[in-house]
C-alpha positions in Angstrom: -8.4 24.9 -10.7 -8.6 21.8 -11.9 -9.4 18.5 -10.1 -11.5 15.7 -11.6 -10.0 12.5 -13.0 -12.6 11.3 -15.3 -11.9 7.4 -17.0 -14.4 6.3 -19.6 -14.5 2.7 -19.1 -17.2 1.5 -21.3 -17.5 2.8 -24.7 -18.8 6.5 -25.4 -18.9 9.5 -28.0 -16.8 12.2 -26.7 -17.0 15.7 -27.5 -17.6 19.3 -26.2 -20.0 22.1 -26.4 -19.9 25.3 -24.6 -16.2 24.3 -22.9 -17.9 21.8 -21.4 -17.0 17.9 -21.9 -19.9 15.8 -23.7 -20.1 12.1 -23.0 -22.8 10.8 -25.0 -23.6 7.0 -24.1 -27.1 5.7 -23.3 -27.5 8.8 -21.6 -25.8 12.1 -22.4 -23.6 14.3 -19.4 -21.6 16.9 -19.6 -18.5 18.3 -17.4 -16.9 21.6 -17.3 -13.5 21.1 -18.9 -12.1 23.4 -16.7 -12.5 21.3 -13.5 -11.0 18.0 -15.4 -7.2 17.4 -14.9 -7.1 14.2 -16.3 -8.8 12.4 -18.7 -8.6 8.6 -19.2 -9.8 6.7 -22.2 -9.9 2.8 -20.5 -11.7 1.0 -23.7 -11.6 0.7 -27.4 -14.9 1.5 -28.2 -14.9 5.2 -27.9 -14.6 8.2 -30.2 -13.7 11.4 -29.4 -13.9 14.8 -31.5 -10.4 16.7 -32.4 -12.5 20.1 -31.3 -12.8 18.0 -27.9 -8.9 17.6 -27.8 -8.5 20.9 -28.8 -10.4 22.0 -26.3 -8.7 19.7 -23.5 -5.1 20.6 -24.5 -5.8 24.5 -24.0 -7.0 24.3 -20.9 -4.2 22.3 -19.3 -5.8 18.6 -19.0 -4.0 15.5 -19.8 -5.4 13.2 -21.7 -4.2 9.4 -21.3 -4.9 6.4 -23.7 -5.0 3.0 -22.2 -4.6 -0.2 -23.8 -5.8 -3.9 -23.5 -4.2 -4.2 -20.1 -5.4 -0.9 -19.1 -2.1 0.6 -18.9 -1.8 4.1 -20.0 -0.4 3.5 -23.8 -0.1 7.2 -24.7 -0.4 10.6 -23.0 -1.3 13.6 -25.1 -0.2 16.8 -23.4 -0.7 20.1 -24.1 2.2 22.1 -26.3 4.1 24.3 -23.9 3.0 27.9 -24.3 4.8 28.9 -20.6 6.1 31.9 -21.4 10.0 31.5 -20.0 10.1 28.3 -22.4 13.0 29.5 -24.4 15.0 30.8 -21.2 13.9 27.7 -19.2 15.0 25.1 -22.1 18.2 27.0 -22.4 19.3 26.9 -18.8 18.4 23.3 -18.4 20.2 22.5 -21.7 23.6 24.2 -20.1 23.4 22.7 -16.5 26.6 21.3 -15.5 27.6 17.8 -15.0 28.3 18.6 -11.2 25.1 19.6 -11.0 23.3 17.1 -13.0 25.0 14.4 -10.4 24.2 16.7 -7.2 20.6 16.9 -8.6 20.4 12.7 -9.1 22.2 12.3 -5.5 19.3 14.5 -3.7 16.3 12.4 -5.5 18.0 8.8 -4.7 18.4 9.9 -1.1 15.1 11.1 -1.1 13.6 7.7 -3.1 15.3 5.5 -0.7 14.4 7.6 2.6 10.7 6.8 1.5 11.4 3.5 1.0 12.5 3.0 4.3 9.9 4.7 5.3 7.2 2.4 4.1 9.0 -0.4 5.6 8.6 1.1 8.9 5.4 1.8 8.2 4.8 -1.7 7.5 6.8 -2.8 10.4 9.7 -4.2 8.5 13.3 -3.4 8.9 14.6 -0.2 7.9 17.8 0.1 9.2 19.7 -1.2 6.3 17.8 1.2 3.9 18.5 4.0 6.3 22.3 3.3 6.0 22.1 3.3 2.0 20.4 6.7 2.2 23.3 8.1 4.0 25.7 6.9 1.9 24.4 8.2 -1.6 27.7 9.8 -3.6 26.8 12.3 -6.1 25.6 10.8 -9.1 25.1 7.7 -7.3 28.0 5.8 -8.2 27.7 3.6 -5.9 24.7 2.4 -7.3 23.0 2.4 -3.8 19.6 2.9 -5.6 19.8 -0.4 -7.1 21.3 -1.9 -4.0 18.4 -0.5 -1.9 15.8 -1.7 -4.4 16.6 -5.4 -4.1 16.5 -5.3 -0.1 13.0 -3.1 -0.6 11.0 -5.3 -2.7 12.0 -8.5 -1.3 10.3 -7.5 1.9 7.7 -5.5 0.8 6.3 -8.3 -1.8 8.2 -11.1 -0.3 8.3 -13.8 -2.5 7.0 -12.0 -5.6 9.5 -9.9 -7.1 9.0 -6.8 -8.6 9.2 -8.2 -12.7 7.1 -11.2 -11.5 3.7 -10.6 -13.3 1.4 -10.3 -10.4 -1.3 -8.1 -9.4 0.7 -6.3 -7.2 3.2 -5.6 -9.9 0.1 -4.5 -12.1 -1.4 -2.2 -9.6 2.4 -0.4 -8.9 2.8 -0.1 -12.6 -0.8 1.8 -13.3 -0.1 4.4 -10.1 3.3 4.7 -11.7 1.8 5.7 -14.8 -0.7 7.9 -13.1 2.2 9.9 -11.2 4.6 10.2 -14.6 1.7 11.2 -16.7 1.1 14.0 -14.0 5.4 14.8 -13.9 5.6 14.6 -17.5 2.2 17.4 -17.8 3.9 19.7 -15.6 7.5 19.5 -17.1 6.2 20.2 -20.6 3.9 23.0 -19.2 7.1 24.9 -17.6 9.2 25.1 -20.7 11.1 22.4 -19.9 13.0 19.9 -22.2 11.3 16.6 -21.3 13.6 13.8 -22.9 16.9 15.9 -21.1 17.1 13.7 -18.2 19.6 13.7 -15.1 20.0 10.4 -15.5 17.7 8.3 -17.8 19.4 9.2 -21.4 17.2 6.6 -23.7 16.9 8.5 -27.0 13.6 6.6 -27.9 12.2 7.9 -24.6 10.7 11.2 -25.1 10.3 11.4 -21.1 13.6 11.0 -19.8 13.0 14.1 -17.0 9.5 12.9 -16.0 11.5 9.1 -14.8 13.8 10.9 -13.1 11.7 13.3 -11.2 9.1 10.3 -10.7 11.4 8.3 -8.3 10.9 9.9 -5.1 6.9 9.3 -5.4 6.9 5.5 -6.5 7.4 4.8 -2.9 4.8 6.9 -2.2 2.6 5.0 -5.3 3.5 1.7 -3.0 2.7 2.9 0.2 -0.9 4.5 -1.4 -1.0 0.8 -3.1 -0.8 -1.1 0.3 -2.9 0.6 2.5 -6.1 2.2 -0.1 -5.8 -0.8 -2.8 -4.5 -4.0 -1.6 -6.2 -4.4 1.0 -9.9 -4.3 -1.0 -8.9 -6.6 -3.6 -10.7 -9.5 -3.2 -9.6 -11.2 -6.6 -6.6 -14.2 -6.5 -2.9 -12.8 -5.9 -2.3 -13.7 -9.9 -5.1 -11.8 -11.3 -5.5 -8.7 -13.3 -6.9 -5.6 -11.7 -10.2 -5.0 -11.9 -12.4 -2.1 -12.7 -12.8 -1.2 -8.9 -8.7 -1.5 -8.9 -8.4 1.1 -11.1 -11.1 3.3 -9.9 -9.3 3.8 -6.4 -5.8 3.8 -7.9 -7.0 6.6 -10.6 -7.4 9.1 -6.9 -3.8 8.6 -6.3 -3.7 11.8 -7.6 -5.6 13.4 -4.2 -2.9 11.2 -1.9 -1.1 13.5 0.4 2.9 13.7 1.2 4.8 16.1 2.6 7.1 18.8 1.1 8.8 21.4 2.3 7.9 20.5 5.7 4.1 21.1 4.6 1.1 18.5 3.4 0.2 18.7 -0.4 -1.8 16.2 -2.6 0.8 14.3 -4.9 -1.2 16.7 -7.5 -0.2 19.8 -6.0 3.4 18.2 -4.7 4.7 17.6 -8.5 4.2 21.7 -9.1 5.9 22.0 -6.2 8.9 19.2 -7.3 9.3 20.9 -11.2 9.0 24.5 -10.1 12.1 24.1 -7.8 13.9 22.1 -9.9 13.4 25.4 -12.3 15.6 27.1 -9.3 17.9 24.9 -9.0 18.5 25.2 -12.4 18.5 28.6 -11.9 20.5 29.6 -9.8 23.1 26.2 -9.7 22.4 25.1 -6.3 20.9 20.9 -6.3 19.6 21.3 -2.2 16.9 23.4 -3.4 14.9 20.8 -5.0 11.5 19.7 -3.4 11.2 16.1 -2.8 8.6 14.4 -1.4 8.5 12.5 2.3 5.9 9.9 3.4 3.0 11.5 5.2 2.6 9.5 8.6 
């Protein structure tokens, strides 16, 4: 199974030989592809072989292309070759509108239970939160998700808001990128349509499902942020991250959470999120989706 996240940094020749991954710098290693599930190109000095991506995209790895700011400017994800695709696509492109708004009602609760539960981690207030939570509608008409946000990030990063451009916001914004890239690998992978969203319907966005299923787990991205990032970064409040930065926020991946009332990695907990939301697709019932919780 795979488990490495590799990220060139500095600039390399990339290709493979024998299905294993060559990077050829002032030294030459190799990797078996098979172990990588993620690999990150973090400069602009590199080159990589099309047998190499070839190679990558048949054995199930992501590949992810930063840019200047080291944010992940493309993903490249293998073609879907799951063999349900056609039934899978078809069910998900008939689901009902009831069930569409039953499915965004569980993941807002779910988003703004964790939420909560990060400011009780933090010892903050969460009593407010906990009363949005409780009163998501179906379809979230009530725009409580919004509502909750606002209260969430103004205690969380106090004076800086979430748009302000901070390191804080910079750091959220990569392990955001981490988590979708992961969503977006496995919705492709099941057959699914990944621009048919619940709720995000931007046509130019060709990952509509992937920011609805990611919700849940930004919480989670903050609360793996704050306690494994922040606190090593040594740099001024207004400062990019730095290489170290990314390095530690790259093994968000490996971060544990709980679902279905048992501990999975965030890696393992995403198979576990799109697979049930197969079911629920299924077999029309929104309470069988698998959300993530806070591990305390």
């Amino acid at each position: 199974m795979a488990w490495r996240v590799v990220a060139i940094e500095n600039p390399a020749r990339l290709s493979v030989r024998d299905n294993q991954l060559v990077i050829t710098q002032e030294m030459e290693s190799t990797l078996p592809i098979e172990d990588i599930d993620a690999l990150i190109l973090d400069n602009y000095g590199s080159t990589i072989t099309t047998n190499l991506l070839t190679a990558l995209a048949t054995k199930g790895t992501t590949t992810v292309i930063c840019d200047e700011k080291h944010l992940p400017a493309s993903v490249l994800l293998p073609y879907s070759q799951h063999s349900r695709q056609a039934k899978v696509s078809r069910q998900q492109l008939s689901m009902s509108q009831p069930l569409k708004k039953q499915l965004w009602q569980q993941i807002i609760i779910s988003k703004i239970t964790n939420q909560a539960d990060v400011l009780r981690a933090r010892g903050l207030d969460d009593s407010t939160l906990r009363s949005l939570a409780n009163d998501v509608k179906s379809g979230d008409t009530s725009n409580r998700e919004s509502i909750a946000a606002r209260i969430y990030f103004d205690q969380i990063l106090g004076d800086a808001t979430r748009r302000k451009p901070i390191w804080h916001n910079a750091a959220l914004n990569y392990g955001y990128a981490m988590v979708r890239s992961h969503i977006a690998r496995h919705i492709t992978a099941r057959g699914l349509v990944a621009s048919q969203g619940l709720f995000h319907h931007n046509e130019l966005n060709s990952f509509n499902l992937a920011d609805d299923l990611i919700e849940p787990y930004r919480a989670v991205v903050d609360m793996y942020i704050l306690e494994n990032v922040a606190q090593h970064h040594t740099g001024d409040p207004d400062s990019s991250l730095t290489k170290h930065d990314r390095q530690l926020i790259i093994d968000i991946l490996n971060y544990y959470v709980i679902i279905d009332s048992k501990k999975f990695t965030i890696k393992h907990a995403v198979e576990r999120t799109v697979e049930s939301f197969i079911e629920c697709i299924e077999v029309k019932e929104a309470r069988k989706l698998l959300l993530p919780k806070i591990a305390s």
